[in-house]
C-alpha angles and dihedrals in degrees: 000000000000112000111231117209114228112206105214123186084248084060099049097048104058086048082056092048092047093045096057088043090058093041089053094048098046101036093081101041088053101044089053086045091052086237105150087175130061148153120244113172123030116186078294090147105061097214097035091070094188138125118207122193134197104220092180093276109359124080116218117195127182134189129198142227101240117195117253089001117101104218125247111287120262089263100041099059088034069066102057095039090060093043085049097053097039089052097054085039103250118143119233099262086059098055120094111202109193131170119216115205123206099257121220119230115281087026120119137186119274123215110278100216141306110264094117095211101172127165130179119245140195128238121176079327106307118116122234134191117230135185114217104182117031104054135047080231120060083218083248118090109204094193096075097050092114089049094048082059089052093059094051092054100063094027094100112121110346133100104262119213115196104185111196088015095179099193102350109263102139091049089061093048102049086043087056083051089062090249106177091234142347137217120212108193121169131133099243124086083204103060091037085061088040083051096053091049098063092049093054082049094062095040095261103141109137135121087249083071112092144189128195119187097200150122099271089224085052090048098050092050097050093046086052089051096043088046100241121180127208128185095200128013124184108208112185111152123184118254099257136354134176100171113167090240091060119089092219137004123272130234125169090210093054104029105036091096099054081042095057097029088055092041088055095049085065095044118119120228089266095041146122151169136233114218127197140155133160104209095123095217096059125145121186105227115245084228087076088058091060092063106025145040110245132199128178111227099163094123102052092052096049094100129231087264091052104049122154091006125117092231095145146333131240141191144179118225133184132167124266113259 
């Protein structure tokens, strides 16, 4: 029998409570940090599933699809979001309400709708395009700002590969770095432009800038072929994919070790790789350990706003001298 959750005024008093608690701790620390986008509440109440996320002045609230639970009804979680907003102080016209489903293997996200709401937001004083209203996703994971960081603190100086780049934000960051290029691969023609936008955004502009529209396992065969070298590659696939442009599906579990061995295979002497997924079941393969030195460093990229949660998984990688 599937659980329903009932949404009582109790309930919704002490989100509301909570809310306000985690709004008043993190404020500060964003605003001294120059971070104009947060999350502040993450799923903290068991049966309330939701993220909701500050984007300077737009709320973005998610709720998501629980096993064996029925969501709140339409009206109940209209209810929260109004409370949500009214308690942080957004009017109605600024709050994004989004439902994400449980997807099966080989599913993907459509596209929510065509509004095209975008804003521009800060981050440690670098400036990001997001998209509020068409996706389930804003194009900006705030989970991995403190990996992003990481990437910009060993970018000086070295060719910077960012393999499924999504929109480019670890691009940005490893350009403000001073890395000496960067390489910008993903599938999507719509994510490569919303790549280059952020990084015209941010004043990157030069030659040494580069997009690749590919398929991330061609392009690693043909770099490979070609004997590219890279000093730091970012290599954060989605879950799962099974986009039509794409010779064979994707998935993390099963791939992750043709995606790093080939990776290392393009590494410079000096080089490594960032690995991350969020698919809460991985395992890294104990075949990666045969060709390259790992070192989990999940905790030291989950933010300040995402403590204590399993948002994603990381992990430095070199090759074995």
């Amino acid at each position: 029998m599937v659980k329903g959750i009932k949404m009582t005024e109790q309930k919704l008093v002490k989100f509301t409570r909570l809310l306000k608690k985690k709004h008043s701790e993190l404020r500060i620390w964003a605003k001294s940090n120059g971070i104009s986008c947060y999350r502040v509440y993450n799923k903290d109440m068991g049966d309330l599933p939701f993220s909701i996320d500050i984007y300077d002045k737009y709320l973005h609230i998610v709720q998501y699809e629980q096993k064996g639970v029925a969501s709140l009804s339409q009206r109940d979680a209209l209810r929260l979001a109004d409370a949500a907003g009214k308690s942080l102080y957004f009017p109605e016209d600024r709050i994004f309400l989004k439902y994400r489903t449980k997807l099966n293997e080989g599913e993907q996200y459509q596209k929510y709708s065509a509004e095209n709401i975008t804003a521009v937001i800060q981050e440690f004083g670098l400036n990001f395009k997001v998209n509020l209203s068409d996706y389930i996703d804003t194009g900006l994971f705030l989970d991995h700002r403190d990996t992003r960081a990481l990437v910009r603190q060993n970018a000086a100086g070295r060719k910077v590969l960012n393999l499924f780049s999504y929109t480019g934000s670890f691009s940005v960051y490893a350009a403000a770095g001073g890395a000496v290029s960067t390489t910008t691969v993903d599938l999507s023609n719509v994510y490569l432009n919303w790549a280059k936008e952020n990084m015209e955004l941010n004043h990157f502009k030069s030659a040494a800038h580069t997009f690749v529209s590919s398929d991330v396992f061609k392009y690693l065969d043909e770099a490979i072929s070609q004997k590219e070298k890279y000093d730091l590659i970012v290599l954060d696939p989605p879950t799962f994919s099974n986009s039509r442009k794409m010779d064979k599906k994707l998935d993390i579990q099963k791939d992750h070790v043709e995606l790093i061995n080939k990776s290392l295979k393009l590494l410079s002497k000096r080089g490594f790789i960032l690995f991350s997924t969020n698919y809460t079941d991985f395992k890294i393969d104990l075949k990666v350990r045969d060709r390259g030195f790992v070192t989990n460093i999940t905790d030291e990229t989950i933010p300040d706003d995402f403590k204590g949660s399993k948002i994603h998984k990381c992990w430095h990688i070199e090759k074995r001298k």
